[in-house]
N, C-alpha and C positions, 0 to 999 in steps of 0.2 A: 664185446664182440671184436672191438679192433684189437684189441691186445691180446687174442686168441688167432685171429688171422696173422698179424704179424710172427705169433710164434712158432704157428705151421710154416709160416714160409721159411723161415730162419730153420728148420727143420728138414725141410725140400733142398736148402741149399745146401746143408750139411752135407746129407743125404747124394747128390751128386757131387759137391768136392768129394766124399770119401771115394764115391766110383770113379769120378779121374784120376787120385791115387791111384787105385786099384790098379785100372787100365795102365797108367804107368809105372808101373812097380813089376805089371805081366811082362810089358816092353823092353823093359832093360834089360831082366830077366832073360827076357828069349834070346838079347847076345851074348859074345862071349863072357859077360859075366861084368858086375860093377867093380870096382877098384879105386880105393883113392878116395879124394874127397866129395865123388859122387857117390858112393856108400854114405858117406855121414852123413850128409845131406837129404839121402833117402830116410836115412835112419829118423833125423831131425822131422823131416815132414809128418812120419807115417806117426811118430809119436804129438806132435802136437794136433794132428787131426782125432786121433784117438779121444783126447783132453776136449776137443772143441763138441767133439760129438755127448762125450761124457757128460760138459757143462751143459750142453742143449737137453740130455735126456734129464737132469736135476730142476733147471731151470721153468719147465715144461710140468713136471709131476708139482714143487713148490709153488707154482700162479694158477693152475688150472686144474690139479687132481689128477692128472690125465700122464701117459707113459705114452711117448711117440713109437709110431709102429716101424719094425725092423729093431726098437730100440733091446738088449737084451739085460732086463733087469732079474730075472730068477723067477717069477711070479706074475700068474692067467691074471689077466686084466678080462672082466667081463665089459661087454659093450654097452651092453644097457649103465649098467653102474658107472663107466666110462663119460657115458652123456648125461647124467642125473649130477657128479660130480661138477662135470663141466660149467652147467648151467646154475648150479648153487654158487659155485665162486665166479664166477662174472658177473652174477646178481650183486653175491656180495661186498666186490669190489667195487658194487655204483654204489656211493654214499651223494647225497648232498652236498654244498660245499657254499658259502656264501662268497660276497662279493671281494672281501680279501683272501677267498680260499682256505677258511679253515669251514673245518667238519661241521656241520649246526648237529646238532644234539635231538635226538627223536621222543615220543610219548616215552616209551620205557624208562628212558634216562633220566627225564624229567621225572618218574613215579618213582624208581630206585632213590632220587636222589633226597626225595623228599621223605621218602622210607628212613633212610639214613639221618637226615635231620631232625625228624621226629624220635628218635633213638638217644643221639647225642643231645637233645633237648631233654629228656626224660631223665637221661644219666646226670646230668647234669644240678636237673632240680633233686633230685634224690639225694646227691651229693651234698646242696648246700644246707637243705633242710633235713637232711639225719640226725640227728644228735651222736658223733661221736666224738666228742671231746674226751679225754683222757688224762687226770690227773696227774701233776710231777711224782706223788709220792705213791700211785701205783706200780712205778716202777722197781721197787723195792718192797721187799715183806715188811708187813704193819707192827710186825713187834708187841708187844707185851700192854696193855692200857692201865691206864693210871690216875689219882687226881691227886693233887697239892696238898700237904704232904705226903710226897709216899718213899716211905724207908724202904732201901732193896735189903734181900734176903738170901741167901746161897738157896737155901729148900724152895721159900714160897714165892719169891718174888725178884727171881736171877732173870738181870736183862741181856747178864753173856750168855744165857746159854748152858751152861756147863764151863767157856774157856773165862775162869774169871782169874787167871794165875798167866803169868804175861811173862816174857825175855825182851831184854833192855834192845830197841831199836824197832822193834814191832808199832804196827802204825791200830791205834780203835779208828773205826769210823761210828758217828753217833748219826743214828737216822730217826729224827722226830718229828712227828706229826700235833700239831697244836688245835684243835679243837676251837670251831670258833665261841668269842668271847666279846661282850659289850664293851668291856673295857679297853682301851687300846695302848695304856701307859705302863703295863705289865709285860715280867718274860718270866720263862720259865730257865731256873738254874739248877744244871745238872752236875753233881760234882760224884766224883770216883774219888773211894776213899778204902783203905787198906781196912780189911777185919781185924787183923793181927795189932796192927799198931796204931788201929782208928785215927790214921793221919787221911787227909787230905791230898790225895794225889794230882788229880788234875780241877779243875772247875771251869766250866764256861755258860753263855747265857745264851739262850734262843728265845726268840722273839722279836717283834710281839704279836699276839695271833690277830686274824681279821674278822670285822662285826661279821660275816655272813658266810665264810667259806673257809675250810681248812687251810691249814697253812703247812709247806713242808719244807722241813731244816734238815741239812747235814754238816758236820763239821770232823774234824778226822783231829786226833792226840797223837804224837810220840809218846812212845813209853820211856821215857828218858828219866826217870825217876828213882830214888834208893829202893832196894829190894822189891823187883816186879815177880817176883816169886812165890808172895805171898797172898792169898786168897784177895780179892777183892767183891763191892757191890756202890751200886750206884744209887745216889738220895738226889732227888727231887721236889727243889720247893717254888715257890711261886715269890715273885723280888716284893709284893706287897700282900702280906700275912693276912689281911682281908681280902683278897681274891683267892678263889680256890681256878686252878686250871686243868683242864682233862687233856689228858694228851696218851700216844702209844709212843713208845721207844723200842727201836731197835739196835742193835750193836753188831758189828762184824770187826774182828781182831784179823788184822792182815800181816802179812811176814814183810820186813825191812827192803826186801825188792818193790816193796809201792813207794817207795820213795823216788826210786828212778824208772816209776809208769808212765811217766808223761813221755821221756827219755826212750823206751820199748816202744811206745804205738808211734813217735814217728820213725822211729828205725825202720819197722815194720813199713810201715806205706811207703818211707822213702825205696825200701828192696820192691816194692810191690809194682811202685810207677816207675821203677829201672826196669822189671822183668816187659810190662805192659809197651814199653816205648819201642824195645830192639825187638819187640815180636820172636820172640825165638820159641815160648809157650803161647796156646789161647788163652786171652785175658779171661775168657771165664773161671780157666784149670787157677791161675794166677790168682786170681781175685777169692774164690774159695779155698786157695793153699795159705793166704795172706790172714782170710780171717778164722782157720784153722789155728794157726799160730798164734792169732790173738788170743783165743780161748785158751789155750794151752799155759801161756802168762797170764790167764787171769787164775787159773787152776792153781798157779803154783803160789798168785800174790795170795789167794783167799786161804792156804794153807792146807789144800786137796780137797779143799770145798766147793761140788758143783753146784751151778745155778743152775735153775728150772730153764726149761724151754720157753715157758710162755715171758718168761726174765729176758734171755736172750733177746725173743724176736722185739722185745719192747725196745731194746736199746738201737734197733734203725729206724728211721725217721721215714714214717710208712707212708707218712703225706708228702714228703720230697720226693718218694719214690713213686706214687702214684700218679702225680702230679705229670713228672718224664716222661712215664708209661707210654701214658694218654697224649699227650704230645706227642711222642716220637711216632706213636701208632695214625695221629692227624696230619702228621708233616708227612708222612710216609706214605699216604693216600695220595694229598696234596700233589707228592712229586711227580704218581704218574699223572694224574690230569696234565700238567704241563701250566700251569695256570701261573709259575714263576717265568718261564719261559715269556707267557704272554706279558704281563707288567715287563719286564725287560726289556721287549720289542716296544709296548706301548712308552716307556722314558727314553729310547732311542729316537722315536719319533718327537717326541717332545721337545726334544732337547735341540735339534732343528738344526741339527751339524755344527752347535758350541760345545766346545770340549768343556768348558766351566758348568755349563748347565748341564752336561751330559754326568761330570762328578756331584757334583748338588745335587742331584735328584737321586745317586744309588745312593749317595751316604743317605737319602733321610728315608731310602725305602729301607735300606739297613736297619737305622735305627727304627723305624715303626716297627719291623718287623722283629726286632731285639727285645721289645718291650712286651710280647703275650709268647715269644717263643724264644726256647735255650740260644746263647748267645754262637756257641760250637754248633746245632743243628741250623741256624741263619746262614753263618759265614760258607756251611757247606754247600748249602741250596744257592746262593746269591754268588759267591768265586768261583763256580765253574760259567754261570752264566755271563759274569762280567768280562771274563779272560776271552771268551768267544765274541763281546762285543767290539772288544776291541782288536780283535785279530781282523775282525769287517771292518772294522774303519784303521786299520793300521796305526794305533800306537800303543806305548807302553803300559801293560795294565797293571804296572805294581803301584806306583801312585794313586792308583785305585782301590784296589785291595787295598793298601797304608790306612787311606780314608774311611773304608766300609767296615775293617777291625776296628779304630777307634770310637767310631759313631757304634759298632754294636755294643763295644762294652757300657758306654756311655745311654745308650737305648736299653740296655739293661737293667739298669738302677731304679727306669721310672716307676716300673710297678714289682708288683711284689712275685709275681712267677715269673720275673723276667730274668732270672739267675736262680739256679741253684744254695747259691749263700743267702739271698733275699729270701726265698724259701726257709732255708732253715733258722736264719735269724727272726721270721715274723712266724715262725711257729713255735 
């Protein structure tokens, strides 16, 4: 109610400066005519009354709903609707407020909030009690099955494929899966050997498999060898002639550009996080033009051989990514509550007007808060609130910020979501 009175009056007043304008605007008028710098001055008045009257008639409709009368907006204001308006936003401008003047929190807020923790509780256990664990050697097709000894064959028992005829510089990848086995002092050796000149071309050993769970090998060959031109097959034996081993082998023959893949995927990211930093495309367009490109070099290393979709999507790391998601989607909440704002105020007080305790206390909120959330979404939420702490107490907040980057990176390491690399190293 008072701040609906105050705004009629500020309205009344308007409302009669503009009519002593008026009135004198008629007055000078009626003489021979203004001239000079009492024209401008008329000019200056009559426009910034315009602007006053403007901001009364905004000011008025934004706090109350309501269009002051005489005001000329385009559009019937009914009266009823006028006072029904009225009295909603006044109502709903009285909130509670307790004894330091923030907002107290009503029934709703309490039943929303608890709605929501019961949600993110659920999501939560579902998470850790799914079983979706995901094999290394899922990621790659299972290849051909086999037991110790098994002689390859071009007809019955070709582990290339059809490419069993190779050009000097081409890279095999060998992908094997070993079958678990009680034995543990055993590997299995795989040797590629020419048909034509039943020589031996390459040989290496994988192993050795584990009592209870598959086990998965890769190993890659140059074709560096005399005559790669001539058919080959691959024999498998087990290194101790009483152990038989079951295993599946796969092969993919790559073109001499995978020699310098490692060389391609950082070129690529290096141009990716150049394009993402000068902002000149959205990092999205960026980030799927980046791993367009990728594919494109893998296309050409696998020798115009695509991989499957469901291949693709396996090679990003869906738990680092879920992981962010969900984070970014809680910090993100978090921010509008203001609940950093409040910890901030609450170690300003703390800190009891020592600049040493005022730094010791952000760095270790930094670092707690480093350790269950991204190291980059911490520094954002806690650097703008620091630089404002100290704009109130007037001094320097880079020696701050110095301290609360250190301690995040450092508040990062302690657990295992506290970084992204921590992520993908313990998964």
């Amino acid at each position: 109610e008072e701040t609906a009175q105050i705004l009629h009056k500020q309205v009344e007043d308007t409302e009669q400066l503009k009519h002593h304008v008026d009135t004198l605007t008629e007055k000078l008028q009626e003489q021979d005519g203004v001239h000079g710098r009492y024209e401008i001055l008329l000019k200056n008045v009559q426009t910034e009354t315009a602007k006053l009257e403007e901001d009364t008639t905004t000011l008025t409709t934004k706090l109350l709903g309501t269009t002051p009368e005489g005001a000329v907006t385009g559009v019937a204001v009914d009266t009823a609707v006028v006072e029904e308006g009225l009295d909603g936003s006044v109502e709903m401008s009285q909130k509670e407020e307790d004894d330091e003047g923030i907002v107290k929190a009503k029934k709703g807020d309490y039943y929303r909030t608890g709605v929501l923790a019961c949600i993110m509780l659920g999501f939560s256990l579902a998470c850790c009690l799914w079983h979706t664990h995901i094999e290394p050697f899922e990621h790659f097709s299972i290849g051909l099955g086999c037991v110790t000894t098994c002689m390859g064959n071009i007809e019955s028992q070709d582990f290339f494929f059809g490419d069993y005829s190779f050009v000097e510089g081409q890279i095999i990848e060998l992908q094997l899966v070993l079958d678990p086995n009680p034995v543990s002092d055993v590997e299995a050796i795989v040797q590629i050997v020419g048909v034509e000149s039943d020589e031996i071309k390459a040989s290496l050993t994988f192993g050795p498999p584990d009592h209870h769970y598959q086990q998965f090998f890769k190993k890659e060959v140059p074709v560096n060898w005399e005559n790669p031109g001539e058919d080959h097959v691959i024999n498998v034996y087990s290194s101790d002639d009483n152990v038989v081993l079951s295993f599946s082998l796969n092969t993919l023959v790559q073109q001499p550009l995978a020699e310098w893949s490692v060389l391609i995927a950082a070129i690529i990211m290096i141009i990716v996080y150049f394009f993402i930093l000068i902002e000149v495309i959205h990092r999205t367009l960026i980030a799927i033009f980046g791993s367009m490109v990728a594919l494109l070099f893998l296309f050409i290393i696998r020798g115009g051989n695509t991989e499957s979709i469901r291949t693709i999507m396996l090679f990003m790391e869906w738990s680092t990514l879920g992981l962010l998601f969900g984070m970014m989607i809680i910090v993100g909440e978090l921010s509008h509550t203001g609940v950093f704002e409040w910890v901030a105020v609450r170690i300003l007080v703390a800190s009891k007007g020592s600049y040493n305790r005022l730094f010791i206390l952000l760095c270790l909120l930094t670092a707690v808060s480093s350790a269950f959330l991204d190291n980059v979404t911490t520094m954002l939420l806690v650097a703008p609130v620091t630089i404002d702490m100290c704009n109130i107490i007037a001094v320097d907040p880079r020696p701050y910020l110095i301290g609360e980057v250190l301690l995040s990176n450092i508040g990062g390491t302690a657990t295992l979501i506290g970084d992204p690399p921590n992520i993908i190293i313990g998964s």
